[in-house]
C-alpha positions in Angstrom: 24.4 -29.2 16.4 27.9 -28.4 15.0 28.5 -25.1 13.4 31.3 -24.8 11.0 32.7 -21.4 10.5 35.8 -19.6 8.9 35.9 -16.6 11.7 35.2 -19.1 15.2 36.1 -15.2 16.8 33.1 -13.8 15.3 30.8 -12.0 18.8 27.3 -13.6 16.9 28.8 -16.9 17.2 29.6 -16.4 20.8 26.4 -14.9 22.0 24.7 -18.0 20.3 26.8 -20.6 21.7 26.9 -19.3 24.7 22.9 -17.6 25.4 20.7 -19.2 22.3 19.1 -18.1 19.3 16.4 -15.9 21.5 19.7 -13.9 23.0 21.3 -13.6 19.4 18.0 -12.8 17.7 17.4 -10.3 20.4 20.6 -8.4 19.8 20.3 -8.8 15.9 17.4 -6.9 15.9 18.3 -4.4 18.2 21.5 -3.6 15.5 19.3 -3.3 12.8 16.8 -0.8 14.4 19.6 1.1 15.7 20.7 0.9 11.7 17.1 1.8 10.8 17.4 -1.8 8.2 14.3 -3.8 8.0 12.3 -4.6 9.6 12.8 -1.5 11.1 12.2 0.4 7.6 12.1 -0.2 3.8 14.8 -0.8 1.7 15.1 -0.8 -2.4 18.1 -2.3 -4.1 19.3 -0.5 -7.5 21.6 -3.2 -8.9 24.0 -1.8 -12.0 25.9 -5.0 -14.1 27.9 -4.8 -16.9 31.0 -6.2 -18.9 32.9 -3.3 -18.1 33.6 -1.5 -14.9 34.0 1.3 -15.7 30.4 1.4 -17.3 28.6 0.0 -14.4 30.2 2.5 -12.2 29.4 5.9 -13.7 26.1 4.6 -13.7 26.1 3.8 -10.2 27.6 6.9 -9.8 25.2 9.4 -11.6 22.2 7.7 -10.3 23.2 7.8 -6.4 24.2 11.6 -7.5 20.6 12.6 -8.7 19.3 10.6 -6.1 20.6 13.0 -3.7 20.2 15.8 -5.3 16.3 14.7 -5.8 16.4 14.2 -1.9 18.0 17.4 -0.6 15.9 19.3 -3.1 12.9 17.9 -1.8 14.0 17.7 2.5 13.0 13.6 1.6 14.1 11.5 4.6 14.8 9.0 2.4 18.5 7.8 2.6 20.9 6.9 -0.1 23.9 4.6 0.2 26.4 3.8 -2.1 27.5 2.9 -4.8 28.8 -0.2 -3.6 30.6 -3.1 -5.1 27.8 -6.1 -4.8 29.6 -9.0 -2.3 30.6 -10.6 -5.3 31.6 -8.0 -7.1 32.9 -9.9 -10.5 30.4 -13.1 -11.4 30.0 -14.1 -14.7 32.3 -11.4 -16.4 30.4 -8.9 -15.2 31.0 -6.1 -13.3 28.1 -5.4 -10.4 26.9 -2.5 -8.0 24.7 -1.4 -5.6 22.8 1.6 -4.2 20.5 0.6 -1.9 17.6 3.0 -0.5 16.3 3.1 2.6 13.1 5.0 4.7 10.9 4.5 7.4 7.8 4.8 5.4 7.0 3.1 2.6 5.4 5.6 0.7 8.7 7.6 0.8 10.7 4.7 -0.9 8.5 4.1 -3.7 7.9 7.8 -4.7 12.3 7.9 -4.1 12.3 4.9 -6.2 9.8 6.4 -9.1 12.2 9.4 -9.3 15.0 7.0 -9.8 13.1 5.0 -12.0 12.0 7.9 -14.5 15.8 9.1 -14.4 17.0 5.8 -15.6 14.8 5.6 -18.3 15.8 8.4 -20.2 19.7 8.1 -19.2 21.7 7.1 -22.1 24.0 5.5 -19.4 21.6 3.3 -18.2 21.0 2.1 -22.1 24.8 0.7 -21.9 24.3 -1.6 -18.8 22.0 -4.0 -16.9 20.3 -2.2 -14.5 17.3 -3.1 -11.9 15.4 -2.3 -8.6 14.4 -4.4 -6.4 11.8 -3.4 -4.0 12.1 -5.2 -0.2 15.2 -7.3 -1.9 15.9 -10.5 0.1 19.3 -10.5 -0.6 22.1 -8.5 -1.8 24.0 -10.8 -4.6 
């Protein structure tokens, strides 16, 4: 097999030339429960898009805000991160974000994700930009 890579330095590409895919799979998953990422919990995606930045984020914004302020007021477990830029932050003219949401039952994410849901819906914000989540996403463009 040959394996072309920009960052040859990169520890995952040494454990896996070096012990196989079981050793590198192994410690992969180990990371992401110690991260508490799937498949370790549930994760929902909010993606925000729109022609102008500054749009996108003060939607981003408000949303992770009342997020957080839904979860504190009700001791959720439920975590909240971001808003982040998406990891291609400017496609198509557009201007795109994340907040992703994360908890170790799935019945905590979705009644998290229905709060966030209902708020979007009747934020004049959200009428201004693209907006949509994405429930066990399998990527994060």
């Amino acid at each position: 097999m040959l394996v072309q890579t920009l960052h040859p330095d990169d520890p995952h590409l040494g454990r896996l030339a070096e012990h196989g895919y079981g050793a590198l799979a192994r410690d992969l998953l180990e990371e992401r429960r110690q991260a508490q990422l799937p498949p370790f919990s549930f994760m929902a995606l909010l993606r925000v898009e729109s022609p102008q930045v500054e749009a996108a984020t003060a939607l981003a914004q408000a949303a992770a805000r009342t997020l957080r302020h839904w979860i504190d007021a009700q001791q959720s477990p439920v975590r909240c991160l971001g808003p982040v830029p998406a990891p291609m932050e400017r496609r198509q003219n557009r201007y795109h974000l994340h907040v992703m949401l994360n908890a170790t039952k799935r019945s905590q994410l979705h009644e998290a994700a229905s709060v966030l849901v209902q708020w979007l819906e009747q934020s004049p914000e959200a009428r201004r930009v693209r907006w949509s989540l994405d429930i066990d996403p399998q990527s994060l463009t």
